[in-house]
Structure formats: C-alpha cells, structure tokens
C-alpha positions in Angstrom: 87.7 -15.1 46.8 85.5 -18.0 48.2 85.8 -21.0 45.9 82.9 -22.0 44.0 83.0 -25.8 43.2 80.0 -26.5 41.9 76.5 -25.0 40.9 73.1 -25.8 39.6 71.0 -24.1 36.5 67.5 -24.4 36.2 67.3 -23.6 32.8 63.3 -21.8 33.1 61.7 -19.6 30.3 62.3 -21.6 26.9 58.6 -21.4 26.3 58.2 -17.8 27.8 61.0 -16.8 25.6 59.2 -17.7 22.5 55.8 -16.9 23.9 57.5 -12.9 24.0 58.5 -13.2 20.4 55.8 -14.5 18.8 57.7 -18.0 17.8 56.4 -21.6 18.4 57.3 -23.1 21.6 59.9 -25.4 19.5 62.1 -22.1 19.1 62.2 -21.6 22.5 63.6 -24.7 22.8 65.9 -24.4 19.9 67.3 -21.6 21.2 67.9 -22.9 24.9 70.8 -25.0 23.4 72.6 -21.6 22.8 73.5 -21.1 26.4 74.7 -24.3 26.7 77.1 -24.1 24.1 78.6 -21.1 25.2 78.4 -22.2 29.0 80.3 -25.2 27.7 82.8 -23.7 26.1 84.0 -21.2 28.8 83.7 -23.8 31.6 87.9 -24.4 31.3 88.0 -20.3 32.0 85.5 -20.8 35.0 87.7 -23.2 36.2 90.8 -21.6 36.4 88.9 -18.1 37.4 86.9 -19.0 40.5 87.6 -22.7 40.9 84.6 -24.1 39.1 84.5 -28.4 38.8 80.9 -29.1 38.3 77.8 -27.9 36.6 74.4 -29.1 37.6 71.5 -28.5 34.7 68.2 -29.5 35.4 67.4 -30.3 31.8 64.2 -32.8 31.6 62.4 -33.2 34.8 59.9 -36.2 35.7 56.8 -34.1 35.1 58.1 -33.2 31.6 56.4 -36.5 30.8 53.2 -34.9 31.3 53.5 -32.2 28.8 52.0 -32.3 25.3 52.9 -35.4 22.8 54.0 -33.1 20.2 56.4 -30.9 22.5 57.7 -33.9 24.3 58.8 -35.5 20.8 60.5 -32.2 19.7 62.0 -32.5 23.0 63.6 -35.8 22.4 64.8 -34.8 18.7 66.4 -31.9 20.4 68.2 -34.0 23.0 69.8 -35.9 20.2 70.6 -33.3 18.3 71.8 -31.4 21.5 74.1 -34.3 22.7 75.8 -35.2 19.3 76.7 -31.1 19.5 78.5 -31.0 22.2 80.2 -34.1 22.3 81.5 -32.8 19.2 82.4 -29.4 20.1 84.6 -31.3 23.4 86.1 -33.2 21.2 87.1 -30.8 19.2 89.4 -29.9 22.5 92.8 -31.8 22.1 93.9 -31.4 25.6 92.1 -33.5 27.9 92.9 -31.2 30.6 90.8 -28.4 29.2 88.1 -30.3 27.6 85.1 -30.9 29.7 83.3 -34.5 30.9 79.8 -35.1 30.5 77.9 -37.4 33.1 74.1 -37.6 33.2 71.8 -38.3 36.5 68.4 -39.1 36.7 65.4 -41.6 35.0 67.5 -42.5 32.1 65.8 -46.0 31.5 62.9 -44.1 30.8 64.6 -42.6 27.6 64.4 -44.3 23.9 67.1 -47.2 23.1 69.0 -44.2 20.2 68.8 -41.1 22.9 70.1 -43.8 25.8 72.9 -44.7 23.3 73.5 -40.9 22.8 74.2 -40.1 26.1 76.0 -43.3 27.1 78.8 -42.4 24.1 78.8 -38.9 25.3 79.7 -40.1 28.9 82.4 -42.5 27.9 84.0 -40.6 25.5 84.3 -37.8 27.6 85.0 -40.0 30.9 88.6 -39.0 30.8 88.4 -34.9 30.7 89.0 -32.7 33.6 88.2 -29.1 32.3 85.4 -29.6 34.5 82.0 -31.7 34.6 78.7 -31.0 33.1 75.5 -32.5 34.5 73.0 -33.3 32.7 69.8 -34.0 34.5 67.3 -35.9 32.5 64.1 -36.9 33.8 65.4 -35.9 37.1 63.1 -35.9 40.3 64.0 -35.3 43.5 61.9 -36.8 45.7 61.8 -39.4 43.1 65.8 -39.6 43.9 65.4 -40.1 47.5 62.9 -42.4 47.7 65.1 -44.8 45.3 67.3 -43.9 47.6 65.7 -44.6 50.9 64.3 -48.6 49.4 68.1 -49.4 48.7 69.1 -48.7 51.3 66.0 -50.4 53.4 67.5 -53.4 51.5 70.8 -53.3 52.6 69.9 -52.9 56.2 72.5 -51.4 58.6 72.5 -48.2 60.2 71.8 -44.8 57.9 73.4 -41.2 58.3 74.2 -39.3 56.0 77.3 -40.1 53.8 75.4 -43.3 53.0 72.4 -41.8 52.2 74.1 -39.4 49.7 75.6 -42.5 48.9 73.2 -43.8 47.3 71.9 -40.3 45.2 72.5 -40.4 41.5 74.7 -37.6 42.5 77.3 -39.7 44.0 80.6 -38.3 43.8 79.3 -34.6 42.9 79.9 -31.9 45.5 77.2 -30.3 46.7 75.8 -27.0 44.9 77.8 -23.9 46.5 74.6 -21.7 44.6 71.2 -22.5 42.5 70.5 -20.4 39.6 66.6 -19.9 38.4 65.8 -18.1 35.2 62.3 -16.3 34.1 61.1 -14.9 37.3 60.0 -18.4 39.1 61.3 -18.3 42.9 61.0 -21.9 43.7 63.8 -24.8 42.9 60.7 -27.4 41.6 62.5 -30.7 43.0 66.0 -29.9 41.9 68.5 -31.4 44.4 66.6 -31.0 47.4 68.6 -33.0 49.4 71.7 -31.3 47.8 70.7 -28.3 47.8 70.1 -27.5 51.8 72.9 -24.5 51.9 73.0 -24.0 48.4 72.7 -19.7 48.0 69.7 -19.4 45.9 69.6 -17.0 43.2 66.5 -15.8 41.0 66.9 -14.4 37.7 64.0 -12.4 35.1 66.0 -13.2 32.5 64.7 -16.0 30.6 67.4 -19.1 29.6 67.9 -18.1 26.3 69.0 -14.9 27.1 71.4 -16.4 29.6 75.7 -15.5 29.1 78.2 -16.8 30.4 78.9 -12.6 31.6 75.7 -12.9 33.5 77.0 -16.3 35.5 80.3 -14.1 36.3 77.6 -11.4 37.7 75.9 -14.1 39.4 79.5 -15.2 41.1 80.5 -11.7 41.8 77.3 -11.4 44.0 77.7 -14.5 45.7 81.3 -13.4 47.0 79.4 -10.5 48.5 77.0 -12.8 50.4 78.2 -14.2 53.5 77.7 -18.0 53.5 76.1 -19.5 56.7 76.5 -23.0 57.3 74.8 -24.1 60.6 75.3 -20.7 62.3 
C-alpha cells in the first residue's frame, strides 16, 4: 500500500447543500462543521491505517471577503463556534499521542482580535499532539502565498531554488499533498496550494461537503492505490 502522508479538502457545496433542501445558506454552513468533526475524530485511525500525518482544508479563501456582509458575519460566528468545538473535542483525548494538532496558514491578521485569539489558543494547546495535524486554511490565497513569498525573499537576496522558496510558504514544514479532494461537482482547485499541489492526484467528487464521511475518504484512498503515481516520468 503506497503511504499517504498528507492530503487537501476543498470543502465545496455548503451553499448548494442547502440551496437542495430548501434551508438558508447559514444551514449549509452549519452543517459543513459535521464532517469536520467526524474527520477529526477518526484522523488517529487514518494514521495508523494508511499512514496519514496531515490534513489540508481550505476553509476561508481570500475572495470569501467579497461575499455578502451578512453571510460573511455568520461565517465568522461559525469559526468561533467551530474552533472552540474542536479544541474541546481534542482535548477531550488524554493521550497526546492520539490526539490531533491544529495549525492554521494563511491571512490571519485579517481576522477579528476574539477569532485571532481563538485560533492562536487552539494552536498552542494542541502544539504538543501527534495523532496527526489538521490545517486550517483561513483566508488562504495562493497566489497571494507566493507572492509574499517571492518579496521576502527579494529582500533577503541570495540565490532562490526551491527548498527556499517553499521555505518561505505558510506551509513550511507540511509535506506536500499526496491527493486533492473537491466536493460538489467543481473540477478546478481555485488557488488551493498551487505551488504544493504540482503532483498532487486530483480527485472530484458530486457529493456536496456536508454529505462528506470519513467512509467516502477511505473510498477516495482505495482509488488512489489503484492509480499509478507519476512523478517526472
């Protein structure tokens, strides 16, 4: 069985999802954190069943700004709410070992002073975990990423290839995504991990994020195996 280290979810069709059921966008939403949850509290099994270390979500991306004022603030709430859940559900984990770590990438100064708070707490308090990591990728763009990326390292001068270019990526330290999940029907990756994500497998699902299961990742894993992985060649 080929290893798979670490992945990316772009969690798509909250607002579909509702659309379908005749429920305000701010179900879909409330009903997104559901898949999280459980995603969350299997990751230990993932682990030890095919090798799983990181998890990549693409949670809040920089054009989210540009959605409605109202949606946006339920948004927020919901990433409060959201945070303080899971950090309670790890620590309800004893052993450190099976417990997961939170870390979260991307615009976070852009974030309120209380949801900043929130998500520094979650980090640190789950800093010394190793069931396996959880990214959380908040106002997260990726051209955005590598043009902060590129001006740094203008700045410092010196020679660039590419371990100091990835270097310098808010995903310093995170292995690069073995596959990329999309729910809800969309086939594009909409500036998630572009550099990261050259030789990721790519993998498009109908089924909207809410609907998502931790049995429909394992389907998603048992396909990959089946795919032969070219890397160069």
């Amino acid at each position: 069985m080929k290893p798979i280290r670490s992945i990316g979810i772009i969690m798509d069709g909250n607002r579909r999802w509702a659309k379908a059921r005749g429920l305000p966008t701010s179900e879909g939403h409330k009903a997104g954190l559901e898949p999280l949850r459980k995603l969350a509290a299997a990751f230990p099994q993932l682990k030890e069943k095919y090798g799983l270390e990181y998890a990549t979500f693409y949670t809040f991306s920089t054009e989210n700004w540009n959605r409605s004022e109202e949606e946006v603030s339920y948004l927020m709430s919901l990433f409060e709410v959201g945070f303080k859940e899971i950090l309670k559900a790890v620590e309800k984990e004893k052993d450190p070992a099976r417990a997961i770590r939170v870390r979260m990438i991307g615009q976070l100064e852009r974030f309120s002073p209380a949801i900043q708070k929130i998500m520094k707490d979650t980090e640190e308090r789950t800093a010394k975990n190793s069931g396996g990591t959880a990214v959380f990728a908040l106002s997260y763009g990726g051209r955005a990423e590598i043009l902060t990326a590129v001006n740094r390292l203008i700045e410092k001068g010196g020679e660039i290839d590419e371990k100091t270019f990835a270097e310098e990526l808010l995903t310093k330290g995170i292995p690069d995504p073995d596959l990329i999940i999309r729910t809800s029907g969309e086939q594009r990756v909409s500036g998630f991990l572009p550099w990261q994500s050259v030789y990721s497998e790519l993998f498009f699902l109908e089924k909207h994020w809410p609907d998502f299961s931790v049995e429909e990742l394992e389907r998603v894993f048992d396909e990959y195996q089946e795919r032969e992985r070219r890397i160069g060649s």
